[in-house]
Wavefront OBJ file of the C-alpha trace (Angstrom):
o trace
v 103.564 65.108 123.932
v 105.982 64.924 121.160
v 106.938 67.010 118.311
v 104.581 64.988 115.795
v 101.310 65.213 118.171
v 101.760 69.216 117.867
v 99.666 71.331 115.095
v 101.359 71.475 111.875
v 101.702 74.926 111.152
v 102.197 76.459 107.206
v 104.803 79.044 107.087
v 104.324 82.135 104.441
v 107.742 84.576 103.766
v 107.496 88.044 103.015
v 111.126 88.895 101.393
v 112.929 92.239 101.686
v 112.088 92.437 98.056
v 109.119 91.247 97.808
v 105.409 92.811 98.702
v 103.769 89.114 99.183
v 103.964 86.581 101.354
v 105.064 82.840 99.710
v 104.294 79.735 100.871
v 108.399 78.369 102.143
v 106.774 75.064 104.051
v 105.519 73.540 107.153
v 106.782 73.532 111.287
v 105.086 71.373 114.197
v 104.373 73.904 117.422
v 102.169 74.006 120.148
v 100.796 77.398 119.476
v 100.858 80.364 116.640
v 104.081 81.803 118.273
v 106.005 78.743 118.799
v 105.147 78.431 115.639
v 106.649 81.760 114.478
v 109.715 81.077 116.665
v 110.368 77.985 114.758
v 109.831 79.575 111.432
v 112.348 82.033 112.205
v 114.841 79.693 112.930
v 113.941 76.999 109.872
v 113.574 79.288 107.011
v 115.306 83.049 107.694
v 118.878 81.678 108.788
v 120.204 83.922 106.368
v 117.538 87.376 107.014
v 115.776 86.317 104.145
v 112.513 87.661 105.507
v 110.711 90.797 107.035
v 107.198 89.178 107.661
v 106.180 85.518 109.032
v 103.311 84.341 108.746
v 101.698 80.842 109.943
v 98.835 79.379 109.482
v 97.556 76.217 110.993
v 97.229 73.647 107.830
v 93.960 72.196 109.459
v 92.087 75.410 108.852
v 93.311 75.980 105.254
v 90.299 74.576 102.606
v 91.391 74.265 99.464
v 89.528 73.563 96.250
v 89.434 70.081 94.571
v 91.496 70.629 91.311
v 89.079 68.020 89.491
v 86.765 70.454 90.182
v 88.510 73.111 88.478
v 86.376 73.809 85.249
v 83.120 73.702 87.149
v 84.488 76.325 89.920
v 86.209 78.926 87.528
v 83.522 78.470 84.637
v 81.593 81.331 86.182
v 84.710 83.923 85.419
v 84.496 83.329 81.870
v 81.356 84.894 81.759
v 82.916 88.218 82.842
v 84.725 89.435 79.984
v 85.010 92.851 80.979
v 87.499 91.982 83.766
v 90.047 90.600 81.046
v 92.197 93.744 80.443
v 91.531 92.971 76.507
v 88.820 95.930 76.263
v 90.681 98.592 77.652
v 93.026 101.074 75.756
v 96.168 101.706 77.720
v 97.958 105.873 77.034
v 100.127 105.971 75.199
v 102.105 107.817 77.976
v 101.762 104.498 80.087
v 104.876 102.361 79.868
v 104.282 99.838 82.794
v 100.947 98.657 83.920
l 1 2 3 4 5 6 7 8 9 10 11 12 13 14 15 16 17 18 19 20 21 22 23 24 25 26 27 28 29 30 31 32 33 34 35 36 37 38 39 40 41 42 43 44 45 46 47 48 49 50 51 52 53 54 55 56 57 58 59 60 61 62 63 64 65 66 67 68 69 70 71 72 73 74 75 76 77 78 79 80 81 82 83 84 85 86 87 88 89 90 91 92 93 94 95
């Protein structure tokens, strides 16, 4: 089997930094930690990370973005969650 039959795998970075994970790209392994493995050695040469995560790209679904105004059309309706209504202390200097 060679390294193009294998699962594609998408690789997520959690920085020292940083509290979320971001997308940093895509390794070929036969399992979730080969895949890992591989991610460690592609994209933290340089201990740029504290958390891997991969996820195999066949079971991510992601939305059509022609689709867009028909799938986030419902949200408008929801004013209340727009932070717009709310008064903020003035005590509070960083939301």
């Amino acid at each position: 089997m060679s390294a193009t039959q294998w699962p594609l795998y998408e690789v997520f970075i959690r920085s020292k930094g940083g509290l979320d994970h971001k997308h940093v790209g895509s390794v070929h392994a036969t399992d979730a930690n080969m895949a890992i493995e591989h991610a460690r050695d592609v994209y933290t040469r340089r201990m740029e990370g504290v958390s891997i995560w991969v996820v195999p790209s066949a079971s991510i679904v992601a939305s059509d973005p022609q689709e867009a105004g028909s799938l986030f059309e419902p949200a408008r309706d929801k004013v209340y969650r727009h932070p717009t209504f709310y008064e903020i202390p003035e005590e509070v200097k960083n939301l």
